[in-house]
C-alpha positions in Angstrom: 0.0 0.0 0.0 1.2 3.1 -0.9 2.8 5.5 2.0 3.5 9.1 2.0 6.6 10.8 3.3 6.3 12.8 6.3 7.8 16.0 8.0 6.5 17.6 10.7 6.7 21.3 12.2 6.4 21.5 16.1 7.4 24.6 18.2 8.5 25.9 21.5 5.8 27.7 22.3 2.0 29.0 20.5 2.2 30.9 17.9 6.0 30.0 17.2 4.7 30.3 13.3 4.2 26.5 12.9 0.9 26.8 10.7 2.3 29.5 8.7 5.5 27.4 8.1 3.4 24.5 7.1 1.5 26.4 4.3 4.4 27.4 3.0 5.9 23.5 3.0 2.6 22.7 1.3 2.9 25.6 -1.7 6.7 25.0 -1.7 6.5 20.6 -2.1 3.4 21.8 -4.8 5.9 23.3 -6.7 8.0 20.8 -6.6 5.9 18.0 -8.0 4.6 16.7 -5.3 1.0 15.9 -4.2 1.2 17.2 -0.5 -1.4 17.4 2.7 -1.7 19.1 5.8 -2.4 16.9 8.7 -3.3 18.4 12.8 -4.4 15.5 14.6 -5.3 18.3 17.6 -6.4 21.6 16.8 -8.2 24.3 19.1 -9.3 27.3 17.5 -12.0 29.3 16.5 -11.4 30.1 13.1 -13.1 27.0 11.0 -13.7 26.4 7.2 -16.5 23.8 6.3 -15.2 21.2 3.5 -17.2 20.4 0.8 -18.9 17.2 2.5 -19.9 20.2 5.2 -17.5 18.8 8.1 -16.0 21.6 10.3 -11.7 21.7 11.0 -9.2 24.2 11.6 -9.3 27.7 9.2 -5.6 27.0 9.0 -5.6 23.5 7.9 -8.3 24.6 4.9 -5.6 27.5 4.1 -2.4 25.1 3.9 -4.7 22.6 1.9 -5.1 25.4 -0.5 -2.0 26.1 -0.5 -1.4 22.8 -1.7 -3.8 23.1 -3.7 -5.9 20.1 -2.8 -9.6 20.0 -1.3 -10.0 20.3 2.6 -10.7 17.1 3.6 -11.9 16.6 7.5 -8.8 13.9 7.5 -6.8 17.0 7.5 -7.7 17.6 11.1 -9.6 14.9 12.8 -9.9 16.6 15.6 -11.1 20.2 16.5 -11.8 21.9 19.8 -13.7 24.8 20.3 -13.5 26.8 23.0 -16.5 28.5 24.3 -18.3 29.6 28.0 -17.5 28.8 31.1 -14.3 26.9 30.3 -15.5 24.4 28.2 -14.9 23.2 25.0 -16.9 21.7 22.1 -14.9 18.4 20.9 -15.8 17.9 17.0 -14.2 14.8 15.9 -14.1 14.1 12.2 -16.1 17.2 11.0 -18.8 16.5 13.4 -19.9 17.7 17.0 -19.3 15.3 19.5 -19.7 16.6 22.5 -18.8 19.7 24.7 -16.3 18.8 28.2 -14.4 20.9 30.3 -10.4 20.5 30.1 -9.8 18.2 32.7 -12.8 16.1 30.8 -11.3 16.1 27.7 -7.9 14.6 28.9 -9.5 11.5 30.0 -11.2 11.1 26.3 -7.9 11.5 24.5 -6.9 8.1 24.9 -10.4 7.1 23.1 -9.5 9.5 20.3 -6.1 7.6 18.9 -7.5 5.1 16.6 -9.4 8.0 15.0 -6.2 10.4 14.7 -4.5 7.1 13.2 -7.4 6.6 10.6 -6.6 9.7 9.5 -3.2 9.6 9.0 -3.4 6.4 7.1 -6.0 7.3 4.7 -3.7 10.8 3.9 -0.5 8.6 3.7 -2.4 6.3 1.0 -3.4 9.1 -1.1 -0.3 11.5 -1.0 3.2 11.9 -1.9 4.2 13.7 1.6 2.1 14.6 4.2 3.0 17.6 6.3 2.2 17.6 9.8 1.7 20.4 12.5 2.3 20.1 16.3 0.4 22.2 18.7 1.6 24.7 21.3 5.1 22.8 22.7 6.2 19.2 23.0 7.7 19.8 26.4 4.2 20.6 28.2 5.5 17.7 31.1 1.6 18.1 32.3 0.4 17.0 29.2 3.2 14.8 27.6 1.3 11.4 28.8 -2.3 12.4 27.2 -1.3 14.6 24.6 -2.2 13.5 20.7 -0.8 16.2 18.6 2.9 16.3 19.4 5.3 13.5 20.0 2.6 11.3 19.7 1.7 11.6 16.5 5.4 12.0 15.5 6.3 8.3 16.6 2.6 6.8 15.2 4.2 8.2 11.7 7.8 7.9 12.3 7.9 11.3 11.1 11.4 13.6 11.0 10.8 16.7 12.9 11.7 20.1 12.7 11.6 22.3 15.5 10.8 26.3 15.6 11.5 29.0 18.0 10.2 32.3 17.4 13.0 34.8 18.2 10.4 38.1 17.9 9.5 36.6 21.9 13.2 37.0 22.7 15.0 34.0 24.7 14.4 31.7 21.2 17.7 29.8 22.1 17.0 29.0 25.3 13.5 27.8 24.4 15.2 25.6 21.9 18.3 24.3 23.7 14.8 23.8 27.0 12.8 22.1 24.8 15.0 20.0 23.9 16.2 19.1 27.3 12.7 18.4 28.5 12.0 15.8 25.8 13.2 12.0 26.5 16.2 10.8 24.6 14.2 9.0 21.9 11.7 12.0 21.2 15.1 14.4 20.6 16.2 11.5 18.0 12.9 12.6 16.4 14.4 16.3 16.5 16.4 16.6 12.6 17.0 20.4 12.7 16.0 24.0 14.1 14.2 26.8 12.1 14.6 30.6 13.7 11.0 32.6 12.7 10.3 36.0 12.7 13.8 37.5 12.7 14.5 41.2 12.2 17.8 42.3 11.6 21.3 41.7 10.6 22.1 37.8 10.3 25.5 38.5 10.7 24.9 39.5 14.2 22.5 36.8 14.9 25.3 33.9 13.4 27.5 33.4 16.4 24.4 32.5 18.3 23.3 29.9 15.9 27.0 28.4 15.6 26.9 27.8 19.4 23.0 26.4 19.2 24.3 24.3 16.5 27.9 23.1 19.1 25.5 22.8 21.8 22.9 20.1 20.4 25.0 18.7 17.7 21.7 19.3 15.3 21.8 21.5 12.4 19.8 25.4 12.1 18.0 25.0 8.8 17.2 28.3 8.5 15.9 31.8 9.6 12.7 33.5 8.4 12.4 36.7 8.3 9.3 38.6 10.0 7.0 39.8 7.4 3.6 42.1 7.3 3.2 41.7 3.6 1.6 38.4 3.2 -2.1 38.2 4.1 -3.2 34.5 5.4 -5.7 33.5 7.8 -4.5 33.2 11.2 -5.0 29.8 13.2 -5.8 31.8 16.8 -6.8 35.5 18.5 -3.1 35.6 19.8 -2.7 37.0 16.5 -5.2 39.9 17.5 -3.0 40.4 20.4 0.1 40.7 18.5 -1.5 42.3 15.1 0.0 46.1 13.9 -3.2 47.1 12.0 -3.2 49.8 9.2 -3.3 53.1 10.9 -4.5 55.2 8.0 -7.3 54.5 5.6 -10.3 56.1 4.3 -12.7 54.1 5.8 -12.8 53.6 9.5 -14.0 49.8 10.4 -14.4 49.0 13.3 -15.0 45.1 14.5 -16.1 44.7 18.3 -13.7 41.6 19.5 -15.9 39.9 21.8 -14.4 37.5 24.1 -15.4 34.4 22.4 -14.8 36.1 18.8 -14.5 33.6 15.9 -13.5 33.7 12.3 -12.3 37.0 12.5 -10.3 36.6 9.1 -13.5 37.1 7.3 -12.3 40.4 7.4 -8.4 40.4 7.1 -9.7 41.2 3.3 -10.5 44.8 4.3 -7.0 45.6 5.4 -5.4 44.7 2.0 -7.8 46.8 0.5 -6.4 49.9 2.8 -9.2 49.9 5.2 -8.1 51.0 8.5 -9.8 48.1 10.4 -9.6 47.8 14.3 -10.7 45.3 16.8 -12.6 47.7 19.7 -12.6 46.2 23.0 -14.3 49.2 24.7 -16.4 52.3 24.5 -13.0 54.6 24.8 -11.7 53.1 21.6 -15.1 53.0 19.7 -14.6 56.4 17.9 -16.9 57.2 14.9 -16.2 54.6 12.4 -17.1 54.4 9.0 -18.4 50.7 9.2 -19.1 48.4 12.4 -19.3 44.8 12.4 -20.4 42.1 14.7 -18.0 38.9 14.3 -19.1 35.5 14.3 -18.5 34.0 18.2 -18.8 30.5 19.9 -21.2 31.8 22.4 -23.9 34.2 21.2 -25.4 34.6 24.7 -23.0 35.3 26.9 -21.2 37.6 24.3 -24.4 40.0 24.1 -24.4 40.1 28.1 -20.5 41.5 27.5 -21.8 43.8 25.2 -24.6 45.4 27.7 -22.0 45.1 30.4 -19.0 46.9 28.9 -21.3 49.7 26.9 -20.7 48.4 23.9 -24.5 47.8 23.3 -25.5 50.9 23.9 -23.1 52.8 21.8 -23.7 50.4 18.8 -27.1 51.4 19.0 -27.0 54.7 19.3 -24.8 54.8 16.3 -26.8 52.6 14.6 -29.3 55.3 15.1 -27.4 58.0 13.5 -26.8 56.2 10.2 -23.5 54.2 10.9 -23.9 51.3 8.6 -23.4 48.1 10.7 -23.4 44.5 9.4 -23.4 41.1 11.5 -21.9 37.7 10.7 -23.1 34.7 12.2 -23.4 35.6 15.7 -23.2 38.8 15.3 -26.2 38.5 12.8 -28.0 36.7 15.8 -26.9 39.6 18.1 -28.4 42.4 15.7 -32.2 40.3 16.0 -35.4 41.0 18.5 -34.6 38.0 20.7 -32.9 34.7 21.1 -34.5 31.6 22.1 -32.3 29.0 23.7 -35.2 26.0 24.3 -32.4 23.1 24.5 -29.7 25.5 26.7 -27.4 24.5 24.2 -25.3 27.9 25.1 -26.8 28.9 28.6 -29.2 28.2 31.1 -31.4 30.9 30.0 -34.7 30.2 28.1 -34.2 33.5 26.0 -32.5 36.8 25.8 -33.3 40.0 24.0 -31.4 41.6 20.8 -29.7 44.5 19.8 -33.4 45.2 18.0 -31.4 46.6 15.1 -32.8 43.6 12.8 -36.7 42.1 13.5 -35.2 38.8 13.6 -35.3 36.3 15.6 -33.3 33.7 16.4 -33.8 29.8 17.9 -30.7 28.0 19.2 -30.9 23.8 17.9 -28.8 21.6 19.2 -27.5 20.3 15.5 -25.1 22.4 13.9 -25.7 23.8 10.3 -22.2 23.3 8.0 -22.0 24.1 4.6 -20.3 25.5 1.5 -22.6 27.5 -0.4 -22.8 30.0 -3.7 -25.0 32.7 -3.5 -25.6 36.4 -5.2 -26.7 39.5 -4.0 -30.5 39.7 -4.0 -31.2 43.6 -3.1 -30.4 46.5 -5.0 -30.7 49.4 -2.3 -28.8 51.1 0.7 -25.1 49.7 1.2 -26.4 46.6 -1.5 -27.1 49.4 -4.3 -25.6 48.6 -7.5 -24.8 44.4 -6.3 -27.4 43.0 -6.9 -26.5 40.0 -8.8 -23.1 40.0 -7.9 -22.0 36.0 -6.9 -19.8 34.9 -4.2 -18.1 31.7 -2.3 -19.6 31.4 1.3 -19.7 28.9 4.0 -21.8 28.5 7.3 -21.0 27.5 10.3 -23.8 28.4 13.0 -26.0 26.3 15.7 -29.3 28.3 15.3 -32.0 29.7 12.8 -32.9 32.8 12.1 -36.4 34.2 11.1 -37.7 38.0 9.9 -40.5 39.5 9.8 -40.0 42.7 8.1 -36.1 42.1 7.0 -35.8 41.9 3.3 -33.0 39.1 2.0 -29.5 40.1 1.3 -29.1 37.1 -1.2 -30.0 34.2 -2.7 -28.2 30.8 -2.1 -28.2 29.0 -5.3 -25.8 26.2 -4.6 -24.4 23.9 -2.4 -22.3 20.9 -2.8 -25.7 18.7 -2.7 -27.0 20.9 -5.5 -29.5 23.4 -6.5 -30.5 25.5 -3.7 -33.3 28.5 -4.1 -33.7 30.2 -0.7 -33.1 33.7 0.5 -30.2 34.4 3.1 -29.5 37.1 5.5 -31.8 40.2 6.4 -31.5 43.7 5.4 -33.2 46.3 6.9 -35.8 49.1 5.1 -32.6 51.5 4.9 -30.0 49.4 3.8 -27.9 50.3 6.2 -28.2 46.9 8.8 -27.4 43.8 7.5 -27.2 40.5 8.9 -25.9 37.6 7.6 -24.7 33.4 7.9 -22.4 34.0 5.3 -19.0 33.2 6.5 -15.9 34.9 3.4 -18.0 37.5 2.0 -14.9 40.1 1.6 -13.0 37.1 0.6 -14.8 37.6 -2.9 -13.4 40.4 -4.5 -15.7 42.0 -6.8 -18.2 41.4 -3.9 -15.7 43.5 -1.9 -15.0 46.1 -3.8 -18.6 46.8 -4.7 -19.4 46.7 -0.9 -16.7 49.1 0.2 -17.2 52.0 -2.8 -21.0 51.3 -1.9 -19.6 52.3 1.5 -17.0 55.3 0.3 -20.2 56.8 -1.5 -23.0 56.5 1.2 -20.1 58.3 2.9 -19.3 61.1 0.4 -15.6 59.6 -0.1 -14.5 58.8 -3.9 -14.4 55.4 -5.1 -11.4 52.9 -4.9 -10.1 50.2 -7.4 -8.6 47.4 -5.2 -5.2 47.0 -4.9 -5.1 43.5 -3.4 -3.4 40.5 -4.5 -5.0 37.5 -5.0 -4.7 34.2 -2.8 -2.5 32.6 -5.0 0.1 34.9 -5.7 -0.1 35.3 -1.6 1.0 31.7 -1.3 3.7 31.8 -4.2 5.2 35.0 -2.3 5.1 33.3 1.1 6.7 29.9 -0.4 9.5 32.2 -2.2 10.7 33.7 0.9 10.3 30.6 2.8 12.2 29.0 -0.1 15.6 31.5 0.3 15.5 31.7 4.2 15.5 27.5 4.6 17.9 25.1 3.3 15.4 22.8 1.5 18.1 20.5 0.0 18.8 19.5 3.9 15.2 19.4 4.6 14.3 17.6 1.2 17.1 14.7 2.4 15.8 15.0 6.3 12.4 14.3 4.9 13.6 11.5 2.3 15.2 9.9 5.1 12.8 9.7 7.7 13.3 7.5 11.0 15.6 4.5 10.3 15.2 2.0 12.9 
């Protein structure tokens, strides 16, 4: 039976650059010749992409997939955690929703979860030349190390070279490398082929003398240092990245996106800054300002995000600007947020029966316990407010949500046409009389560019600003530009033979 190559990318810490390093892998084997996959057995994040069979896994996984330019597949990442209220997390293995457990919970299932990790693996290694895999967080969590099933783990079930980053924009990289090391038993740093430096700024000169004694020290070879970059736009896996993100500080239209504490799929609008928006997540009324545009994110938990937004003001001032004309649009929870009321029957989010809206939309909302996934086409259905002159205009979607929305007065924004079952005909989203609240399921609107474009000069006029052609460039040419200077910062003949040669023995 056939059997893929491996390599696999695990860090010292989060957010080392381990997904980012793997879509580049995946664009860079592409080029190469090579039919490639992503694999994360583990993955617990917020951002999620529904494949084509409507199974929910990691946003990043879907992104390194295309980068590789192959289908999402939920084999990619078997298993997904979603963090949400109260310190618990829904557990979707295999696409689907499983269950929802608190941490200590879920540590005890892991064991039951290796055969279906395995699976996975297996049916990637039959049906690919070299399947890249990703770690999560560090493999020297001692806490963790004996029911952990993303790290080590999952390098010894596919004997899999590894290569190990430190991200030296955190400072201390080389002691996180040379303790990582030291943490891991003797045969897990046998697993270890080779260091990678990320996010470097500065003269390598200076940095060498440091990576000649890291090299003397462990007897294992630095593969290469990547430079920090703003220039490339890809989804991000986690909010550490809204934490860490340098937004752009000028622009002509002001957006402002409220990051509520369980905020997810916030690279549905990543789009907006590569189109020179100045986009900003607002945590609190002093930061609000007068924007332009305000959005309402998608969030795991609809409920007790509204209750944040009456207790920090945020309500209050959305509504009042609401009042004055501020155009203001909600995704998937947000959407929900913007409505009358929300019924919870089944508490599948809290114990409460139901809560009141913004009121900005007559819509309401009824919380189910099954989850809706799916990949969908649509177009634009109006032709008035913010949605003059789109009507028509078709676009690439996906949903992700756990309740259903009614109106009673709301017009559609669109018409879903398509899905991978089929013909659809339905209407989608609600628009209200002045076209200047919408709310939507619609998960990668901005990702469409003409949609985008038409959207924000529909915006620059309501506005009084002049029109815009767009500027950005397109996914593609993103992930050719990342692979390139991934390409010239590694030494990919060494990793090429590291890969080639696996884990003799």
């Amino acid at each position: 039976m056939r059997q893929a190559k491996t390599l696999m990318v695990q860090g010292t810490s989060s957010s080392a650059g381990k997904s980012i390093l793997v879509t580049a892998l995946c664009r860079i084997l592409k080029q190469d010749g090579f039919s490639v996959a992503p694999f994360k057995a583990q993955n617990m994040a917020l951002n999620s992409f529904v494949t084509r069979e409507g199974g929910e896994i990691g946003r990043a996984q879907a992104v390194q997939a295309e980068a590789a330019g192959v289908e999402p597949s939920v084999d990619m990442n078997p298993v997904l955690l979603k963090p949400q209220a109260e310190s618990m997390s829904q557990v979707i293995i295999r696409g689907k929703v499983d269950r929802t457990l608190s941490a200590a919970e879920y540590y005890h299932y892991t064991a039951t979860l290796l055969d279906v990790v395995r699976d996975s693996l297996t049916s990637l290694r039959s049906a690919y030349d070299v399947v890249v895999i990703e770690g999560a967080g560090s493999p020297a969590e001692l806490n963790l190390k004996d029911r952990e099933i993303v790290n080590m783990r999952i390098a010894r079930m596919a004997r899999s070279p590894v290569l190990l980053v430190g991200d030296i924009d955190r400072g201390g990289v080389f002691a996180s490398l040379v303790g990582t090391l030291a943490l891991l038993d003797q045969d897990e740093r046998d697993y270890i082929k080779g260091f990678i430096i990320n996010k470097f700024r500065g003269d390598l000169k200076l940095l060498q003398p440091g990576l000649d004694m890291l090299e003397s020290r462990t007897l294992k070879p630095v593969l290469g240092v990547v430079p920090y970059f703003r220039d490339i736009h890809l989804a991000q896996e986690d909010s550490v990245y809204l934490d860490e993100r340098v937004g752009h500080m000028s622009g002509d239209l002001d957006v402002a996106i409220i990051r509520l504490p369980h905020i997810s799929n916030y690279d549905d609008f990543d789009p907006l800054e590569e189109d020179g928006c100045r986009v900003r997540y607002v945590t609190g009324v002093a930061d609000f300002g007068s924007p332009h545009f305000i959005i309402l994110p998608g969030t795991k938990s609809t409920i007790s995000d509204l209750h944040y937004l009456r207790r920090s003001g945020l309500a209050e001032i959305i509504v009042q600007q609401a009042g004055t004309g501020t155009p203001v649009a909600g995704i998937c929870g947000g959407y929900q947020m913007l409505g009358t009321v929300i019924f919870d029957p089944h508490r599948v989010e809290s114990g409460e029966e139901s809560v009141l809206g913004l009121g900005l939309l007559d819509a309401e909302t009824t919380f189910h316990p099954e989850k809706s996934t799916s990949q969908v086409k649509a177009r634009v259905s109006t032709d008035f407010g913010l949605l003059h002159g789109l009507r028509g205009k078709e676009l690439t979607a996906y949903e992700i949500h756990m309740g259903q929305t009614v109106t009673r007065k709301g017009v559609s924004a669109f018409h879903v046409f398509e899905t991978p079952r089929g013909n659809a005909d339905h209407g989608e989203g609600t628009i209200n009389a002045r076209g200047t609240i919408l709310g939507t399921y619609l998960h990668g609107l901005f990702h469409n560019l003409g949609f985008r474009q038409a959207w924000l000069n529909s915006l620059r006029r309501y506005h009084g600003l002049p029109e815009k052609q767009s500027a950005a460039v397109g996914k593609e040419q993103q992930y050719d530009r990342l692979a390139a200077l991934v390409r010239g910062s590694l030494d990919m003949p060494a990793i090429y033979r590291i890969m080639e040669d696996g884990i003799r023995g």
